[in-house]
C-alpha positions in Angstrom: -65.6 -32.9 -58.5 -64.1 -35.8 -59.7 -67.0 -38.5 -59.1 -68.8 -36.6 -61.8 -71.3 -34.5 -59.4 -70.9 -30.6 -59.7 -69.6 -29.0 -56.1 -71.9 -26.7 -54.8 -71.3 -23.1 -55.2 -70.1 -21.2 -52.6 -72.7 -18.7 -50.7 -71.6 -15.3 -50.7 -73.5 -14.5 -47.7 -76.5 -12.8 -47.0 -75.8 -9.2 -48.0 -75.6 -11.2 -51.5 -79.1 -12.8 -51.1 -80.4 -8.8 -49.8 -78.8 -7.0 -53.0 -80.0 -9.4 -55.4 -83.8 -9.3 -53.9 -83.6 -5.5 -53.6 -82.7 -5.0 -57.6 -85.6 -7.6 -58.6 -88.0 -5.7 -57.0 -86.5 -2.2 -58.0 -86.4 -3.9 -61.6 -89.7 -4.7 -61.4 -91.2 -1.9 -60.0 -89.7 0.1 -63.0 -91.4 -2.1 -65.6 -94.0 -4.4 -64.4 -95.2 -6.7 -61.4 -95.5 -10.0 -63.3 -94.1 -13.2 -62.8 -92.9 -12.7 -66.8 -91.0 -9.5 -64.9 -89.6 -11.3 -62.1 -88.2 -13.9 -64.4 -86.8 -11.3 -66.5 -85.4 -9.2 -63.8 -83.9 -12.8 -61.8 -82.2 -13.4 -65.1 -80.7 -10.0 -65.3 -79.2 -9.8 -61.5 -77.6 -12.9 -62.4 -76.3 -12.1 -65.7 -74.6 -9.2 -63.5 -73.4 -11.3 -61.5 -71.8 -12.8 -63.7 -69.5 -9.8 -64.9 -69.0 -8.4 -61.5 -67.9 -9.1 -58.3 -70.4 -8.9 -55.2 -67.8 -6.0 -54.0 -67.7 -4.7 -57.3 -71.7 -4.2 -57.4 -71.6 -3.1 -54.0 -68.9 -0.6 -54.8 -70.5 1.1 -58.0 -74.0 0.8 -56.6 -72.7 2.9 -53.1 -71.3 5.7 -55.7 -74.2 5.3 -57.7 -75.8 6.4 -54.8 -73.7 9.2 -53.5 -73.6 10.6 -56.7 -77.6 11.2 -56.9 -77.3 13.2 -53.1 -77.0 17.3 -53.1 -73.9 17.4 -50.9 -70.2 18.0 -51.5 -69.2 14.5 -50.9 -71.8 13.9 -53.7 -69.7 16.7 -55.9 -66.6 15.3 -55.3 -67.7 11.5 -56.8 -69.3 13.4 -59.5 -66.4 15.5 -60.7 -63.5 13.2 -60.0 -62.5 9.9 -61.7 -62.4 8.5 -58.9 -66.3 6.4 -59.6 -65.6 6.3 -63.6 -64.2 2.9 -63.8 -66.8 1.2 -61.0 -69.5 2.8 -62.6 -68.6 1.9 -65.9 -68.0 -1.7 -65.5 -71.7 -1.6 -63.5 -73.3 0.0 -66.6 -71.6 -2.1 -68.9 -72.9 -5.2 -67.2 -76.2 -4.0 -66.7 -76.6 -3.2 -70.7 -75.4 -6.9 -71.8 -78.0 -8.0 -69.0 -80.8 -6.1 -70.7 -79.4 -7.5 -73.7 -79.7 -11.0 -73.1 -82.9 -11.1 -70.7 -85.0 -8.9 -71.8 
């Protein structure tokens, strides 16, 4: 802003503030229940966040998903291309989170 005072981000709604609490605690359920964890695991959601759209993380996390069922829907998003490139970009992001917060 142009007095000198940052604006105030936009919210991205509550699904945001729902996806973000439910990979802390899944973050910290797979390494520890600490405060040093939950600092740790904050950091890395944001860091995330950072490379990835909320629909982009909502995306690759729903094919994530689908692709750890026993189904055929869950054969066809493993076999095809079609989740590569969400998935990817996910991974990637997650990796340069682990990276720099852990």
């Amino acid at each position: 802003a142009e007095d000198g005072i940052r604006d105030q981000p936009r919210s991205r709604g509550l699904g945001d503030v729902y996806k973000r609490q439910e990979y802390v605690f899944a973050c910290m359920h797979s390494n520890e229940i600490s405060p040093t964890f939950l600092k740790k695991c904050s950091c890395g959601i944001d860091k995330i966040a950072n490379r990835l759209s909320y629909d982009e993380y909502v995306q690759a996390e729903t094919i994530m998903r689908i692709q750890l069922e026993n189904n055929p829907r869950a054969e066809a998003y493993r076999s095809t291309g079609i989740a590569k490139a969400p998935t990817d970009k996910l991974f990637r992001a997650m990796a340069a989170a682990e990276i720099e917060c852990f």
